[in-house]
C-alpha positions in Angstrom: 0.0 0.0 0.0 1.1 3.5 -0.8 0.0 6.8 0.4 1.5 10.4 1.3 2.5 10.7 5.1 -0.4 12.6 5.7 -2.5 9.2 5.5 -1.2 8.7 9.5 -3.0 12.3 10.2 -5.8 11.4 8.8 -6.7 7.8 10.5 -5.9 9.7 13.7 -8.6 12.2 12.7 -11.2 9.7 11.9 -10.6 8.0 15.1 -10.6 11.4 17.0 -14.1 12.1 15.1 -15.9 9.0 16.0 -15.0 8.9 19.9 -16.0 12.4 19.9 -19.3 11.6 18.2 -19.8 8.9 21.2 -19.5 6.6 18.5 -16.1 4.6 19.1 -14.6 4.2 22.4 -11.4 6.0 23.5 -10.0 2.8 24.4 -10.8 0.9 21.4 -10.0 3.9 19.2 -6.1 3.9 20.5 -6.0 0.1 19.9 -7.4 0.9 16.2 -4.4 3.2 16.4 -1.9 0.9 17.5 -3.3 -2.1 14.6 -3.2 0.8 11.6 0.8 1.5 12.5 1.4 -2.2 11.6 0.0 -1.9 8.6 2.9 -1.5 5.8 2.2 1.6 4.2 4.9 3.2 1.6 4.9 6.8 2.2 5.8 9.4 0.5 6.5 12.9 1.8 3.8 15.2 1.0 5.8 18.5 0.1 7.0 16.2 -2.7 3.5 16.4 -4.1 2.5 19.7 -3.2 3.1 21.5 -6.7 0.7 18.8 -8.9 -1.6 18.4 -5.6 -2.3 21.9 -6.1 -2.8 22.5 -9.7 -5.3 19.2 -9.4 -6.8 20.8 -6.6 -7.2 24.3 -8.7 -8.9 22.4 -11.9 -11.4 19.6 -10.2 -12.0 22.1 -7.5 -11.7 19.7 -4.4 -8.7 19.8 -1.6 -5.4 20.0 -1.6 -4.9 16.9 0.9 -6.9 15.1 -1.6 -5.0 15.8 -4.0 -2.0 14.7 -2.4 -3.7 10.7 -3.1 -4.5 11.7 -7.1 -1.1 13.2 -7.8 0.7 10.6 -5.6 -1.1 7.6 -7.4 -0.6 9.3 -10.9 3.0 10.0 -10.3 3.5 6.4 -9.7 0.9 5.0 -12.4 -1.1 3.3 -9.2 -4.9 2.5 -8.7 -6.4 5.0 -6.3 -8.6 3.1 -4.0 -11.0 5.5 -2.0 -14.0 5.3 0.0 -15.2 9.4 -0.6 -17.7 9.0 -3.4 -17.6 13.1 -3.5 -14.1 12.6 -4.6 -15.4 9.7 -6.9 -17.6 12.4 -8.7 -15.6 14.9 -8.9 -12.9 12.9 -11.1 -15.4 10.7 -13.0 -14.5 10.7 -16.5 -11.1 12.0 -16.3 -7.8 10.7 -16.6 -7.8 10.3 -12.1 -10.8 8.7 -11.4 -10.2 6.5 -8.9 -12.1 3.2 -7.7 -14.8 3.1 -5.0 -13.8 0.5 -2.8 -17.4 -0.3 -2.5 -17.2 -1.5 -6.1 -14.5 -3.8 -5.2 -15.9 -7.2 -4.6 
């Protein structure tokens, strides 16, 4: 799996969002922490991306951390795999648009 470094930032806060929503406990959320650092993830540093993250983020009009995942997975002629249908849409039809994981079964 490969993702910019700000995939870490993120996960933490998803976590932080559901155990303030009373919808994950803190406890469990820090062990969801603890299982996601095992994971092998291939990062790459996000300033490397900033320049086409932001020109991608300029045309399809959606957000620069976003775009961090489209440039990073066009840069390296990878799949992108996402769950954010808004993203989904706002690609369809173009050169980036990347797979719903939904759709993968």
């Amino acid at each position: 799996m490969y993702a910019p470094d700000a995939v870490y930032y993120e996960c933490m806060g998803i976590f932080a969002k559901y155990v303030r929503r009373g919808a994950l406990d803190p406890k469990d959320a820090r062990k969801h922490l603890m299982d996601f650092r095992r994971i092998d993830i291939h990062t790459l540093a996000s300033t490397l991306l900033m320049e086409d993250a932001f020109e991608l983020a300029l045309q399809y009009m959606i957000t620069p951390y976003d775009c961090c995942y489209v440039a990073m997975a066009a840069r390296y002629g990878f799949p992108l795999l996402t769950a954010d249908e808004r993203l989904c849409h706002a690609l369809a039809g173009t050169r980036y648009e990347p797979i719903l994981l939904e759709q993968m079964q």
